[in-house]
N, C-alpha and C positions, 0 to 999 in steps of 0.2 A: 388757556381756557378749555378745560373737557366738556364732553356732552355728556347728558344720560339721556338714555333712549326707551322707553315704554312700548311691549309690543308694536314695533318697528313703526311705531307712528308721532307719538307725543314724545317730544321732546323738549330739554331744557339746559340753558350752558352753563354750568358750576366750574368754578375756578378747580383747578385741576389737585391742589392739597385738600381741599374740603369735597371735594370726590372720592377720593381716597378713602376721607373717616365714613363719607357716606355709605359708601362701598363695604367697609368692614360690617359695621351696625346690619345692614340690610343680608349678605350672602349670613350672617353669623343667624339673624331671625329665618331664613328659609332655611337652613342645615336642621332647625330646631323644629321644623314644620308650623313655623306661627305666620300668618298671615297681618296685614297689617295696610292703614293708610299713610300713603305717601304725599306731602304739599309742599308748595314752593310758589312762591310768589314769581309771578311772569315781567319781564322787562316793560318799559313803557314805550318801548321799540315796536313789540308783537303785541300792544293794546292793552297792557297791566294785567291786573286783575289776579289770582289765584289758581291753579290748578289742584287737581290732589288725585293722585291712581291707588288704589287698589293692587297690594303685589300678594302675589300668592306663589305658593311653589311653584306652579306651572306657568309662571310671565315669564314674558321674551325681554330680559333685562340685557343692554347695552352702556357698557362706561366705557367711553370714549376718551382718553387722554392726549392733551395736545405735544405734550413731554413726554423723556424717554425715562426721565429716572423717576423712582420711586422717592418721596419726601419719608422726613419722619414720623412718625405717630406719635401724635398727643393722645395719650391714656386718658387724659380728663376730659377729655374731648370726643372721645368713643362713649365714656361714660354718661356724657352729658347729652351725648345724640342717641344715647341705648336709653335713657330714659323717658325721653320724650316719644320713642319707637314705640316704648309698654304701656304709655298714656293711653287714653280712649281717643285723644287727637289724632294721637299717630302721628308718626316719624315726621319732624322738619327743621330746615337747618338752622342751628343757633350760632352765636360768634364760638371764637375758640378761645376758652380759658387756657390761663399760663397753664402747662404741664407740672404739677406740683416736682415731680423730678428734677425739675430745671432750675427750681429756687436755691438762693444758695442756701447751705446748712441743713438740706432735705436728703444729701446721697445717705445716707444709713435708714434714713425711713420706707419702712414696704409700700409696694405700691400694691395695690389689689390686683390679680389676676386680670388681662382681658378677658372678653366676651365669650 
């Protein structure tokens, strides 16, 4: 289980592969200079409820991985967290669809570029 860390205070434990895509979607919108909201629903541990930050180029962004290796990427799954990113919602984490690559009878179909 990794962390993500907001301006070294707000933080939240995301399973360390959906870190990862979270991870891409977000450094890919500050390279781009778009700003953007962040949410996540908080544990029933720390008292439920919802959070949502504010990342802008200039946050103190921390991902924390509790693993050494790097998982693979689901394309579909960048795609599906970059679109919820360019909502007026802003960025939050959904499940991860099958990576269209991975079905069979799919290796000769293009896959779109990442982000």
């Amino acid at each position: 289980m990794g962390k993500f860390v907001y301006e070294g205070g707000v933080k939240t434990e995301i399973e360390d592969r959906a870190l990862t895509h979270l991870q891409l979607v977000i450094t890919a919108k500050l390279r781009r200079g778009e700003p953007f909201p962040f949410s996540w629903r908080e544990d029933a541990s720390v008292g439920g409820g919802r959070t949502t930050v504010w990342i802008q180029p200039g946050s103190s962004l921390v991902f924390k991985y509790f693993g050494s290796r790097q998982p693979s990427i689901n394309r579909a799954w960048i795609e599906a967290l970059a679109f919820t990113a360019n909502a007026p919602s802003g960025l939050y984490l959904v499940p991860e669809p099958q990576d269209p690559g991975d079905a069979p009878g799919t290796e000769d179909v293009p896959v779109s570029p990442p982000l």
